[in-house]
Residue, then its C-alpha position, 0 to 999 in steps of 0.5 A: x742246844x741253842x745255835x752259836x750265833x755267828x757274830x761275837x759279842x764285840x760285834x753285836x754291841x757295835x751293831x747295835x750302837x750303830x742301829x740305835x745310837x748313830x746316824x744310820x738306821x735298823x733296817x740298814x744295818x740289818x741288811x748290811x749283816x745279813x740278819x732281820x730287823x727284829x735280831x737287832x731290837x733281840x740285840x739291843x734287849x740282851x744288850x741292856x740286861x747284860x749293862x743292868x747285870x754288870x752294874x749290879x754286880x759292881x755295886x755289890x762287889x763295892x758295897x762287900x769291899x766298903x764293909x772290911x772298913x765301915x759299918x753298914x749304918x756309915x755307908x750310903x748307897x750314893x757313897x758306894x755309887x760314887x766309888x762304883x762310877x754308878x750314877x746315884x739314881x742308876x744306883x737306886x734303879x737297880x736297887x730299891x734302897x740301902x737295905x736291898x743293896x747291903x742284902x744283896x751283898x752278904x747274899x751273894x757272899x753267901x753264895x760263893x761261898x757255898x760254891x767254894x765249899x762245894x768245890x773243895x769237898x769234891x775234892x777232899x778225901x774224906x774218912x769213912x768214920x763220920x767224926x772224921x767226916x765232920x772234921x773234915x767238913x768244918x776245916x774244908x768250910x773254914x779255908x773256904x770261908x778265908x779264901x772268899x774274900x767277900x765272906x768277912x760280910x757274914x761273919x764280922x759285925x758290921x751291923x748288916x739287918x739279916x733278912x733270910x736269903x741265901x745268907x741265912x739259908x747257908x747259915x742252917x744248912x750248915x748247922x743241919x750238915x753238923x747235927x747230921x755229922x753227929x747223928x752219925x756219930x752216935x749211930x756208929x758208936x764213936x760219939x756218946x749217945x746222951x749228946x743234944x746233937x742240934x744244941x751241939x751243933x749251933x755250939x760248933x757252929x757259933x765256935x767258928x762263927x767266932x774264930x771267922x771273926x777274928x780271922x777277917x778281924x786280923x787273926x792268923x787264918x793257918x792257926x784258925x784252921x788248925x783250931x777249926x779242926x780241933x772243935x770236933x772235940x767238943x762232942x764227947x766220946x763214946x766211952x773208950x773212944x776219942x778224937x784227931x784232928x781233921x786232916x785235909x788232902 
């Protein structure tokens, strides 16, 4: 476990500043705190990459706000520097272009939102029958997806090119986490054997990609998740078997 530095966060910035842009020097300085010349440049290093990472997420936050409004092709990388306070060319110092940036965006949109449902599904409970399962999962993905405000860039049409990433990698992990939900089904009895489980699940998953849309669009969330939880319905039964609308605790 690294040691705990004695200093904060608010005094190592004002250390550096004062060792490389005020009037004293390095040396001085590190004599003055008690530390070496090398923990200052250490400092001033960590200091850089920490302003680097925060521009960076500024500019994506803003490109993601940028979209609920506009499509990707009215957008430039100037306009959303200028709304970020980013000078234009730290803009494209920090991303090699347009189409980096707008990429960064759905990605890390992406990524919330797998944390977000990660973070619910701990906390479900969930049914031992896997249709059950799977309605639960597509209503936990669904109130996830509506509560992350930045997930509008993956589901409405703003014209983003999709180029892998976690964006893309989500996107088939989810329709491998339904098939998966279905196999099960069918292993179990309560889902009907002839079921094209993976032609099933691209349908399910095309469904709420649809229903997503209009919710960021203007729908109503509270009736898109209650119609979430009725796609299960869409995979037939096993003979003398049937369905229930997911219920999340």
């Amino acid at each position: 476990m690294a040691r705990q530095s004695r200093f904060t966060a608010a005094q190592r910035h004002s250390a550096v500043l004062r060792a490389f842009e005020g009037s004293e020097d390095v040396e001085s300085v590190a004599e003055e705190l008690g530390v070496h010349a090398a923990t200052l440049y250490r400092w001033a290093k960590e200091s850089h990459r920490d302003a680097g990472e925060s521009t960076r997420l500024r500019l994506i936050r803003t490109a993601q706000d940028m979209l609920r409004d506009h499509t990707y092709t009215s957008v430039t990388v100037e306009a959303v520097a200028a709304r970020s306070s980013v000078a234009p060319r730290t803009a494209f110092h920090t991303f090699a272009g347009k189409a980096d940036l707008f990429q960064a965006a759905v990605d890390d949109a992406a990524t919330q939102l797998i944390a977000a449902i990660a973070a619910a599904s701990a906390e479900a409970t969930w049914p031992a029958e896997p249709v059950g399962q799977l309605g639960v999962f597509l209503t936990i993905a669904a109130r996830s997806i509506y509560a992350t405000s930045a997930a509008h860039v993956l589901f409405r049409d703003v014209g983003v090119p999709r180029q892998g990433g976690p964006a893309e990698d989500w996107h088939s992990a989810f329709v491998d986490a339904v098939a998966a939900l279905i196999s099960a089904g069918i292993a179990g009895g309560e889902l009907a054997a002839d079921v094209d489980v993976h032609a099933t699940a691209r349908v399910i998953a095309g469904a709420m990609r649809g229903i997503h849309a209009a919710v960021f669009d203007g729908a109503d969330p509270a009736v898109a998740v209650r119609s979430v939880g009725r796609l299960v319905a869409m995979v037939p039964a096993a003979a003398g078997g049937g369905h229930e609308d997911a219920n999340v605790t």
